[in-house]
Each structure stands twice: as C-alpha cells, then as structure tokens.
ZAMARGU-4260 file (C-alpha; in steps of 0.2 Angstrom, whole numbers, plus 5000, padded with zeros to 4 digits):
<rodrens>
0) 6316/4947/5238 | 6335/4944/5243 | 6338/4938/5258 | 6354/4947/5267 | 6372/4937/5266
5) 6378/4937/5283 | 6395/4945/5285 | 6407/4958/5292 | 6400/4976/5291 | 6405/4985/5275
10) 6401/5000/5268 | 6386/5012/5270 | 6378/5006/5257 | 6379/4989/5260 | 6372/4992/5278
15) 6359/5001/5270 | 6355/4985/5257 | 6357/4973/5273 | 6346/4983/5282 | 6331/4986/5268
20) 6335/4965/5264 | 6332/4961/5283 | 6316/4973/5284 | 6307/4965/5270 | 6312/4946/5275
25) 6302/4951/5294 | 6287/4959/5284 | 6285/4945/5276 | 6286/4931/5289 | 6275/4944/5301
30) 6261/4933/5301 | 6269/4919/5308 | 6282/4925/5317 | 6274/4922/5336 | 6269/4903/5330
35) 6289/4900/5323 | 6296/4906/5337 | 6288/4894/5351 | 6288/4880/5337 | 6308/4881/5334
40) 6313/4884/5350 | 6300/4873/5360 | 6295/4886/5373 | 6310/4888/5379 | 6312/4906/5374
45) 6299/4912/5385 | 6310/4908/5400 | 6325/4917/5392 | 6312/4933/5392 | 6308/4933/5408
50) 6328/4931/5414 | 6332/4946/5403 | 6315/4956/5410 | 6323/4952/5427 | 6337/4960/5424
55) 6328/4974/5415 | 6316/4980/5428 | 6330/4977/5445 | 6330/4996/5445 | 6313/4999/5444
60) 6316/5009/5427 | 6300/5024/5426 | 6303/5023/5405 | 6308/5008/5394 | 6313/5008/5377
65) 6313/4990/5368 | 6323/4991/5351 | 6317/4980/5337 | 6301/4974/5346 | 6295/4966/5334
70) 6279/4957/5337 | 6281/4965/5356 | 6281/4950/5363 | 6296/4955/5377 | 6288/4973/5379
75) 6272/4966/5384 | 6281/4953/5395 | 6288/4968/5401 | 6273/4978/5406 | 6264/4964/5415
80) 6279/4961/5425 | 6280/4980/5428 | 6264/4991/5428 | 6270/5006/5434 | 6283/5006/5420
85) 6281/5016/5404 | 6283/5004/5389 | 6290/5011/5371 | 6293/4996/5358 | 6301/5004/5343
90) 6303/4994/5327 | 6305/4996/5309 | 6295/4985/5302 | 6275/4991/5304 | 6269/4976/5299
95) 6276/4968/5316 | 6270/4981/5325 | 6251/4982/5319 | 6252/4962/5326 | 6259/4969/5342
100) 6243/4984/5342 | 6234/4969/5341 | 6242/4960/5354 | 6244/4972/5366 | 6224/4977/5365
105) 6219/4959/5367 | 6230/4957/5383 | 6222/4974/5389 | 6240/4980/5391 | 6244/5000/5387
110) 6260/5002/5379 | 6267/5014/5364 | 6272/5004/5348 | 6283/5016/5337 | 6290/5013/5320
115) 6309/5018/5321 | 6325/5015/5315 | 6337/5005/5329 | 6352/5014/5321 | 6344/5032/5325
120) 6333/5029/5336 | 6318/5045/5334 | 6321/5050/5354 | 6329/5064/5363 | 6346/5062/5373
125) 6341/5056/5389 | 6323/5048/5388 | 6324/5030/5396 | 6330/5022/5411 | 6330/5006/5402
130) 6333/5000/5384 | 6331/4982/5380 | 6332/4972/5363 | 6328/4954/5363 | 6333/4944/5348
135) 6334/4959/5336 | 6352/4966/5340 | 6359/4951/5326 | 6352/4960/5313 | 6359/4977/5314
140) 6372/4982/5301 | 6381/4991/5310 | 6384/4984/5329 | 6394/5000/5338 | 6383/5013/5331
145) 6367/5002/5338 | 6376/5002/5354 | 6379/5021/5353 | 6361/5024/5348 | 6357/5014/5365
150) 6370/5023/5376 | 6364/5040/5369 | 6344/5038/5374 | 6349/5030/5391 | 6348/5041/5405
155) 6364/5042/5419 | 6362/5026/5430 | 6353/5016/5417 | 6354/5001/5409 | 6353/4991/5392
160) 6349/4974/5390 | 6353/4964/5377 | 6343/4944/5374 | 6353/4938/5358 | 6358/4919/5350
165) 6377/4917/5350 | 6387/4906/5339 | 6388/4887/5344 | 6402/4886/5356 | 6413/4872/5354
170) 6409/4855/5360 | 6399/4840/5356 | 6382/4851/5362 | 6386/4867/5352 | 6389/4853/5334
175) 6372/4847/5338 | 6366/4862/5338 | 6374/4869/5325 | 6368/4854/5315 | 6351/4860/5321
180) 6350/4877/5316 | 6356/4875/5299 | 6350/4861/5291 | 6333/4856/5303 | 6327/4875/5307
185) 6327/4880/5290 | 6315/4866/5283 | 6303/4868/5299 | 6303/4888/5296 | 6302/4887/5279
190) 6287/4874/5278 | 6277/4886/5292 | 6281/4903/5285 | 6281/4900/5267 | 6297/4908/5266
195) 6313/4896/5269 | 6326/4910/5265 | 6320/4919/5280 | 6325/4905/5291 | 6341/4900/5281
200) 6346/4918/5284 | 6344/4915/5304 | 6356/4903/5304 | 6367/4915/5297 | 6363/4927/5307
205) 6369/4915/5322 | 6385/4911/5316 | 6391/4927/5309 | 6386/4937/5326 | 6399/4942/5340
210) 6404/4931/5353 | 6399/4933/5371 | 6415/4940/5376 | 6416/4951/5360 | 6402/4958/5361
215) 6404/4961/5381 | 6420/4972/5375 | 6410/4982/5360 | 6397/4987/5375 | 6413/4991/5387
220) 6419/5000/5373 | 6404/5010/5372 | 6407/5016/5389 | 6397/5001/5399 | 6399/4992/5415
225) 6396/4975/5408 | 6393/4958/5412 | 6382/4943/5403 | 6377/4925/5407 | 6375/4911/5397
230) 6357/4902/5396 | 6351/4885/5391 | 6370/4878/5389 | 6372/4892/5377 | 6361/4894/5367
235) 6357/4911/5372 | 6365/4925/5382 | 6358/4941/5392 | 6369/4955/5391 | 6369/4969/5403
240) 6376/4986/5401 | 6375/5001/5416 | 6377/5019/5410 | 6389/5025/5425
</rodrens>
C-alpha cells in the first residue's frame, strides 16, 4: 500500500489517488486505532472531545451528522452527552465503522453508523442541525468542497464543528512538538499498529493542514459565522461554523 504525500490539492485524480491511499492506510490500522490514539496523545484527546461536543450540542441540535467517524468515538461521546439527539456517524472506511457497531452496542448506545463519502455526503439538502468532524477533516482532498458538503446538509440556524491538529506554531513548545510528532509518533505508532507509514503520514497530515486562521477564512468563505479556540497550547483547535 502507498501511503498519501501530503501536499497542496491537485487535480481530480490526484484527489481521487489521495483519497483511495488514505482509505486503505485507516483499514488497515482499524484494529488499533482506539489504543494509538489514547497511547500518542496520553489522554488528552478525550478532553478535546468533550470541548468540541460542548460546542456541538449548545443548541440542542434534534439531528447530528459526524463526518469521518471513524471508530465513532466523538458520536458516541456525543450521544451520551445528548440522549434526546439523533446521532448519524458517516465514514468511508467500513472496517472503522463495524469497530464502531461494536462499540456502540457494548455501551448500549443507539446511533446510525453509515458508510459515506465526506466529499458527497449521501443526505438530502437540509438534514442536520449539527455536523461535526473530529480529527478527520485533515485528510480530505479537497478542503472547500468538504466545507461545501457541510454547509449543504446543515439546516438554517445550524452549526459545524470542526476538532483538528494544526501545524506547530512557532515557538520553543510548537519545536518540541514538532520534534515529537515526526520523529517520536511514528516509531510508537508504527511499533503498535504494525504499520509505521500510517503514522509517518500523520505527521504529514499535521504540517501540511491549514492554519487556524486559514481555515477560519475557508469556513467564512463558505458562507460561516466563525470563530475557533486553541486547545492544550495548540496543539489542537475547535472550529465553529453558524449557518446564518
């Protein structure tokens, strides 16, 4: 398997190649993907979930949508948080979301888990209050269409939110982690999943994605009310987006 060069956004086929590279790359780690993920980040994702499901359910959203669910860890977060919300995760890889069938039965939690394509979504204009993607957005090939997509399935008055790693900002904190995530990650990720170029591609992933700011202005540009916060010194942002 090839795993995806990180880069600026080409042509259609080479979205296309980037997305089939990045679909395989999750299949394969699928097993593991829950372990890696409190291992590398030392728990601390858990309380960037629950900042971004904060903002997520603040308007007490009847339908969710959560783009590239993955192993549905934030859409189960999100349903426990909010019972009386229907929960859609969509993804594109099935082998993450038979893990999050799994899940979701063993926690005694009903939501629908949907295969789907995050750059054409398989739901009518209109059908959520809320859309949500939490670590996913990165890999999209195309950034402005997925915001589009999210824009289009959102109801007037609702709202997107968006959990994603940014680039190191500048700074002796932002070198450290840099130094982190691309020469420590990789080995740990590598050594658990059996698959280093999976976690060599994350680091990627990081520094080739938007800036806060920039991709505050691709979501204005969309036709949001935006704002976003910074979490743990950084190392993460929460984006929100209103549909006016």
């Amino acid at each position: 398997m090839t795993i995806p060069r990180v880069g600026d956004q080409h042509s259609q086929s080479d979205q296309q190649r980037k997305s089939d590279d990045v679909q395989a790359m999750f299949a394969s780690i699928a097993h593991r993907y829950d372990l890696l993920n409190r291992v590398l980040s030392l728990g601390v994702d858990k309380g960037w979930r629950r900042a971004a499901a904060g903002e997520a359910l603040l308007l007490n959203p009847a339908d969710l949508l959560d783009v590239a669910t993955g192993t549905a860890d934030f859409a189960l977060e999100l349903r426990r948080r909010s019972p009386g919300t229907r929960v859609t995760g969509s993804d594109f890889v099935p082998q993450m979301l038979d893990i999050g069938r799994v899940k979701a039965a063993a926690q005694h939690l009903d939501i629908a888990l949907e295969e789907g394509d995050a750059l054409n979504l398989p739901y009518p204009d209109a059908s959520f209050d809320t859309v949500t993607c939490a670590f996913g957005f990165r890999n999209f090939s195309d950034y402005a269409r997925g915001l589009a997509e999210f824009w289009r399935v959102l109801r007037p008055g609702g709202r997107c939110v968006i959990l994603e790693f940014p680039p190191p900002a500048p700074g002796l904190f932002g070198s450290v982690f840099r130094f982190y995530f691309q020469h420590i990650l990789p080995r740990i990720g590598g050594l658990i999943s059996g698959n280093a170029g999976a976690y060599t591609y994350l680091p990627e992933s990081v520094l080739a994605f938007p800036a806060p700011e920039k991709l505050a202005n691709l979501m204005i540009a969309t036709g949001f009310r935006t704002r976003y916060r910074l979490l743990s010194f950084g190392i993460a942002a929460v984006h929100v987006g209103d549909k006016l």
